[in-house]
Legacy VTK file of the C-alpha trace (Angstrom):
# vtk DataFile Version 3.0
C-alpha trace
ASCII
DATASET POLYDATA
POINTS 335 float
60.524 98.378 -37.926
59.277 97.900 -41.159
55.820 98.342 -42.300
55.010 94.697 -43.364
56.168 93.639 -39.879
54.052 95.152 -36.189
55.191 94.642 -32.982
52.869 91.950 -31.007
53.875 93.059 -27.649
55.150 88.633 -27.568
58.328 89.013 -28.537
57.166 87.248 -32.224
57.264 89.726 -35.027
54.196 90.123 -37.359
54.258 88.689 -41.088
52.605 90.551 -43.650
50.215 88.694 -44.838
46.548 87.144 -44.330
44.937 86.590 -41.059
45.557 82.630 -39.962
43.066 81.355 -37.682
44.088 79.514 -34.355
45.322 82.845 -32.911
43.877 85.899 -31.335
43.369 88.778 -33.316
44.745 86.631 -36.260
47.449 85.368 -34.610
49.636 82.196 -36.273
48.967 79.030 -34.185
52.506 78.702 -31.986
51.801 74.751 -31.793
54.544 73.082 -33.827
52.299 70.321 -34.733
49.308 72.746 -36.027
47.617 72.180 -39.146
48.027 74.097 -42.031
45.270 76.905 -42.158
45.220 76.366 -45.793
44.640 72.445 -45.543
41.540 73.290 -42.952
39.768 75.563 -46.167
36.841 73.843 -47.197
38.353 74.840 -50.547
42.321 73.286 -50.262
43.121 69.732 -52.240
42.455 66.701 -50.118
45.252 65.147 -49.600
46.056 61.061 -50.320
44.505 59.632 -46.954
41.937 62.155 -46.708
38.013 61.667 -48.158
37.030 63.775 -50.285
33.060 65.119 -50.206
32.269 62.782 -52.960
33.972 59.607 -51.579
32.517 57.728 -48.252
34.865 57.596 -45.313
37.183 55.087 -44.244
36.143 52.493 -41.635
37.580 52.624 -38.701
40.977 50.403 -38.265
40.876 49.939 -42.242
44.742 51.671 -43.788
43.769 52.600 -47.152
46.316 51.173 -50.059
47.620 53.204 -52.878
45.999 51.162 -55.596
42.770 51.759 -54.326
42.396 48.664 -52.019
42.046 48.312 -48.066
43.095 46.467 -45.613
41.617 45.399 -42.488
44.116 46.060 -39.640
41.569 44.174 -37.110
42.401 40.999 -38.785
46.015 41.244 -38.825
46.995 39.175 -35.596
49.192 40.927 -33.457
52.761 39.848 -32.725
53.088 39.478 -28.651
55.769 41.807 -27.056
59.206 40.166 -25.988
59.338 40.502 -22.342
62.899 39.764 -20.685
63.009 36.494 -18.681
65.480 35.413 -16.310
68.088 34.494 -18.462
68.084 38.608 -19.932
66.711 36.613 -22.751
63.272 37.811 -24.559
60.567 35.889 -24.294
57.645 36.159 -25.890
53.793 36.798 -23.952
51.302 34.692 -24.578
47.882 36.080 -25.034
45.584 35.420 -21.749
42.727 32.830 -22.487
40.644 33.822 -19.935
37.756 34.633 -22.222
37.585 31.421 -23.630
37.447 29.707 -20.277
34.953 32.066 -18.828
32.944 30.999 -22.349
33.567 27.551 -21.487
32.879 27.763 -17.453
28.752 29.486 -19.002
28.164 26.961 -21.414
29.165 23.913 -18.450
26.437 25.472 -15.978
23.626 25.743 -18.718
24.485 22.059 -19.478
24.779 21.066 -16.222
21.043 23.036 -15.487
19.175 21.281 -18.936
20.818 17.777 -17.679
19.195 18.172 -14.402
16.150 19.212 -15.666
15.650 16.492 -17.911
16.435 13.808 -15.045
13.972 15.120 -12.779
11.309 14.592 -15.428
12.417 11.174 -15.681
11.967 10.326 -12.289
9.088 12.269 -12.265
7.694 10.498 -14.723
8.369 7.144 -13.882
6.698 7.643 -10.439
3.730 8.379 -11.788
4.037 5.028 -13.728
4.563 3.182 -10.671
1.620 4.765 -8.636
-1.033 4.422 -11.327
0.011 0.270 -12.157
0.180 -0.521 -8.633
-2.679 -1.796 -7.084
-2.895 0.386 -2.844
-4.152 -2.796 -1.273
-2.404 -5.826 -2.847
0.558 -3.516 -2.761
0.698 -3.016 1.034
0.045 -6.789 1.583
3.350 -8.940 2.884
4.119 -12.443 0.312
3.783 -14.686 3.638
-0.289 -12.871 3.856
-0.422 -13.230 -0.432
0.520 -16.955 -0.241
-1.877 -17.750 2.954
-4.913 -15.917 0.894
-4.194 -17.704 -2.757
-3.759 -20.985 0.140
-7.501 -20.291 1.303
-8.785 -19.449 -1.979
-7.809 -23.294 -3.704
-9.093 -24.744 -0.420
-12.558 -22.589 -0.894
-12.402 -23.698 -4.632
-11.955 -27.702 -3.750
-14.818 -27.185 -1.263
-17.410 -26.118 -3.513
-15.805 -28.185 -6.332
-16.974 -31.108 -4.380
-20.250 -29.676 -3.202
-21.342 -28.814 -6.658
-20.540 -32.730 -7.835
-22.325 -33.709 -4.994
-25.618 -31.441 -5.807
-24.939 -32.659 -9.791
-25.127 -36.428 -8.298
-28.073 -35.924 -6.428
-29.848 -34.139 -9.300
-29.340 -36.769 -11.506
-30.476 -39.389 -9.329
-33.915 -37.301 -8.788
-34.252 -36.951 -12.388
-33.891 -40.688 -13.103
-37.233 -41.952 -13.036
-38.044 -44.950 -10.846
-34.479 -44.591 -9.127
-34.903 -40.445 -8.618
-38.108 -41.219 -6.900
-37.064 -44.112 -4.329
-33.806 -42.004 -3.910
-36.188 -39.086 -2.813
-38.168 -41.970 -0.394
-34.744 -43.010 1.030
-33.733 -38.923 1.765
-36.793 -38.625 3.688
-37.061 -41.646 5.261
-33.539 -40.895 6.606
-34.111 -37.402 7.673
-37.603 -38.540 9.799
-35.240 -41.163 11.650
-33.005 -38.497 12.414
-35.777 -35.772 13.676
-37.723 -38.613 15.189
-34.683 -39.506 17.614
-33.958 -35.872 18.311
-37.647 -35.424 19.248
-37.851 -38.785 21.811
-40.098 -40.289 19.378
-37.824 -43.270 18.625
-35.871 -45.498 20.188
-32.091 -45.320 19.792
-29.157 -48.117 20.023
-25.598 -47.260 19.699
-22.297 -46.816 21.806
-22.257 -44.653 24.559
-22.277 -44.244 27.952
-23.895 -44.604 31.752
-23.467 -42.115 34.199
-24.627 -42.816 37.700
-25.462 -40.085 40.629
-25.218 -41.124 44.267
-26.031 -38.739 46.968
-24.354 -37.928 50.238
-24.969 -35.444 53.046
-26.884 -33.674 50.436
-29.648 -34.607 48.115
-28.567 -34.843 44.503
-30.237 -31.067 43.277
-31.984 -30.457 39.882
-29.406 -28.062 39.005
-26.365 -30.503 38.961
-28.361 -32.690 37.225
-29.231 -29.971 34.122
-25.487 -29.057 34.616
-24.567 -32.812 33.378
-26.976 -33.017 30.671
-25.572 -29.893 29.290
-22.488 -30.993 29.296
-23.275 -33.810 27.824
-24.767 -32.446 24.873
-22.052 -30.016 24.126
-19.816 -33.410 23.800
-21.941 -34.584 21.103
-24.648 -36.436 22.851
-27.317 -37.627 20.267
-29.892 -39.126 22.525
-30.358 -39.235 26.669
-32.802 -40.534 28.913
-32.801 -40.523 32.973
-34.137 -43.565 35.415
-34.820 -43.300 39.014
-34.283 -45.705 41.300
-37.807 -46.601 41.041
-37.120 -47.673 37.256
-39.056 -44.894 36.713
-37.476 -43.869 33.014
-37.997 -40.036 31.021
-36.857 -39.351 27.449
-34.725 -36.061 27.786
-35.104 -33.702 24.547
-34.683 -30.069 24.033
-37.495 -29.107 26.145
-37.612 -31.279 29.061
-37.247 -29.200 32.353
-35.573 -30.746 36.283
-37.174 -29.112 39.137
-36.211 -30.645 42.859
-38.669 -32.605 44.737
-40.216 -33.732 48.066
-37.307 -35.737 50.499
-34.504 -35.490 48.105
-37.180 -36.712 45.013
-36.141 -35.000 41.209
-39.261 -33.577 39.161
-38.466 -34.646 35.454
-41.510 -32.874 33.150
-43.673 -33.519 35.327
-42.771 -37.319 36.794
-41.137 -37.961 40.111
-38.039 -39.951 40.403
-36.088 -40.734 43.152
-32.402 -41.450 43.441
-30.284 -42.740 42.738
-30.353 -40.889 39.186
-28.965 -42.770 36.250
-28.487 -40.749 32.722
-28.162 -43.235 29.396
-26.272 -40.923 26.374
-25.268 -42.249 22.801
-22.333 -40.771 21.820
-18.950 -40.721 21.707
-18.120 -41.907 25.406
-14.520 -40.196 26.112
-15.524 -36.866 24.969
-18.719 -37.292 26.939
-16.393 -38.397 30.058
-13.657 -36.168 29.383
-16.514 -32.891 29.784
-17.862 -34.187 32.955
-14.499 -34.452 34.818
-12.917 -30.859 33.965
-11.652 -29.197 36.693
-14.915 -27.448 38.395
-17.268 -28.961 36.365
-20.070 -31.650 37.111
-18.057 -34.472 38.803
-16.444 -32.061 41.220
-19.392 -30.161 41.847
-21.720 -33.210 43.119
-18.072 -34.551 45.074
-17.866 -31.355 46.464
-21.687 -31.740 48.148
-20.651 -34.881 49.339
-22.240 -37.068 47.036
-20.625 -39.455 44.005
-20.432 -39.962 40.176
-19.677 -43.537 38.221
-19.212 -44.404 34.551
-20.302 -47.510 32.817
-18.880 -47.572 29.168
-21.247 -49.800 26.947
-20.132 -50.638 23.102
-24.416 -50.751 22.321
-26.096 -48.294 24.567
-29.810 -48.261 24.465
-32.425 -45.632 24.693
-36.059 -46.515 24.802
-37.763 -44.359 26.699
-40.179 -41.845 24.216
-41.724 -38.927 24.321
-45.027 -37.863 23.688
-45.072 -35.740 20.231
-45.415 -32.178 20.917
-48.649 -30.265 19.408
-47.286 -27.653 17.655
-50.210 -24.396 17.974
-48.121 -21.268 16.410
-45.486 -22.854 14.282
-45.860 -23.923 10.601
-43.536 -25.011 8.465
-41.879 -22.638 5.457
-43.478 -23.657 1.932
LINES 1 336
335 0 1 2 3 4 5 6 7 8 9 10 11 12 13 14 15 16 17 18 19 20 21 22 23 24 25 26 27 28 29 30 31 32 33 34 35 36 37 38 39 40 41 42 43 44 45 46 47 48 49 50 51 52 53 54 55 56 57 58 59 60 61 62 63 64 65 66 67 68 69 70 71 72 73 74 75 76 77 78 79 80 81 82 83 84 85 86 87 88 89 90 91 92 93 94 95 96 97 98 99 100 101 102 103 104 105 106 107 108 109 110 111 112 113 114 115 116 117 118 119 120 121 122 123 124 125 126 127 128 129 130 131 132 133 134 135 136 137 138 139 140 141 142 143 144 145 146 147 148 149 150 151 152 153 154 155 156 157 158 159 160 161 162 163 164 165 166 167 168 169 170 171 172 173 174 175 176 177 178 179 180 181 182 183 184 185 186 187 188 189 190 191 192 193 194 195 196 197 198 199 200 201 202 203 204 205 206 207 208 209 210 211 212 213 214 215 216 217 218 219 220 221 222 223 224 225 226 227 228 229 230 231 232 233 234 235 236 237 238 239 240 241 242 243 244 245 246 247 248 249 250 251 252 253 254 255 256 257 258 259 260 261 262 263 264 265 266 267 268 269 270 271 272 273 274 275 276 277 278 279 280 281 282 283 284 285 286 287 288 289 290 291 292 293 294 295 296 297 298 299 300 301 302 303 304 305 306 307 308 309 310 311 312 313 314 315 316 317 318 319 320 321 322 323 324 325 326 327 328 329 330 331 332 333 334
């Protein structure tokens, strides 16, 4: 062995030379693909691809060009692979569109969510419309009620309608001079006929009716005869008096009281009568008759004691009896 050559104890005989790194103990690098020591000195010539310290690096996936200009590799679409089909034939792959979907599928929800949104404000929106134009109690009210109030209403309207023409009339005629003031003499003269009758101070003709009371085992009492008289005057009598058989005659008003008597005898404010008891009403004589015949009423009651009840229609009753006018000591009329 030579002196430029050692032995390694490997089998791989020394070169005389300098030290390469990649080795121990200045070992050559046994890779077959190992760089060139010299091309790794800071100090060797960069080669055509490589940067030198004064010039930036490539980006990555740009090839440079001879001529100075690159070329983006990214942007170069790639050519699918042919993949063998059934026929032995190559066919080529299509590139998967799943991403685009998948972009698709996102941007369908979000739409989907903003649409939803925006109806929901809509509605909410027009509910509140509805609640604050609507009126709670005309809103809860059926048509057939509406129609029967605005019905009641025009009938209320027409009623007062007429009474306030009738109040203009009689204001007009009052205001007229000579004709206001016998207008006002008529009014009152009217109104004292009316008062004097229901008092027993006048007399009183018109149609009504006779109703007779005949005893039997029992004595006609005080109490069916008050019974008949208020039945009588919730059919509209106007004016009553009772006779006795004596001819013995009493106005009946408001305040005359019946008490029962000696043998049988009625007490009529104060005067005796005896029967048989005979009440004179002006009125209307069915309703009159009609209220003393219900079932259980006066008729049946005095039937029922044995005794009897007759009616005399008459087309001009008369009632003459009076009363003597009442002294009023507490009451005074209201200026």
């Amino acid at each position: 062995m030579s002196d430029e050559q050692t032995d390694t104890g490997t089998g791989w005989p020394q070169p005389a030379g300098p030290v390469r790194p990649g080795g121990p103990a200045g070992e050559p690098d046994p890779r077959p693909d190992a760089p060139d020591p010299d091309e790794l000195s800071p100090l060797a010539p960069q080669g055509p691809g490589q940067p030198s310290e004064d010039e930036p690096a490539a980006e990555p996936g740009v090839e440079p060009v001879d001529d100075g200009a690159t070329v983006d590799l990214s942007a170069v679409s790639r050519s699918p692979e042919p993949v063998a089909g059934s026929d032995g034939l190559a066919e080529p792959v299509e590139e998967s569109a799943a991403p685009v979907v998948a972009g698709r599928s996102r941007w369908s929800a979000a739409g989907v969510m903003i649409a939803a949104l925006l109806a929901l404000l809509g509605f909410t929106l027009v509910v509140q419309l509805k609640t604050t134009s609507t009126d709670p109690t005309l809103g809860a009210t059926r048509q057939e009620d509406l129609v029967r109030i605005l019905s009641d209403l025009d009938a209320r309207e027409n009623r007062l309608q007429q009474d306030i023409r009738a109040l203009e009339d009689s204001q007009r005629q009052l205001r007229s001079g000579e004709q206001g003031r016998q207008a006002a003499l008529d009014e009152a003269t009217r109104r004292a006929d009316e008062l004097g009758i229901l008092a027993g101070t006048l007399p009183a003709v018109g149609p009504g009716l006779t109703v007779q009371f005949d005893a039997g085992v029992k004595p006609i009492s005080a109490n069916r005869v008050l019974d008949a008289v208020q039945e009588l005057r919730g059919a509209g009598a106007e004016a009553m008096q009772i006779s006795g058989g004596d001819r013995a005659t009493v106005r009946i008003i408001a305040s005359t009281y019946f008490l029962d008597g000696d043998n049988g005898s009625l007490m009529v404010e104060g005067r005796r009568l005896s029967g048989p008891y005979t009440i004179t009403v002006i009125g209307d004589p069915a309703t009159m008759r009609t209220a003393l015949n219900i079932p259980g009423g006066v008729v049946a009651s005095v039937r029922g004691d044995g005794g009897n009840v007759t009616f005399g229609e008459r087309e001009v009753a008369e009632v003459s009896a009076l009363h003597v006018p009442i002294k009023l000591e507490h009451a005074r009329p209201v200026s």
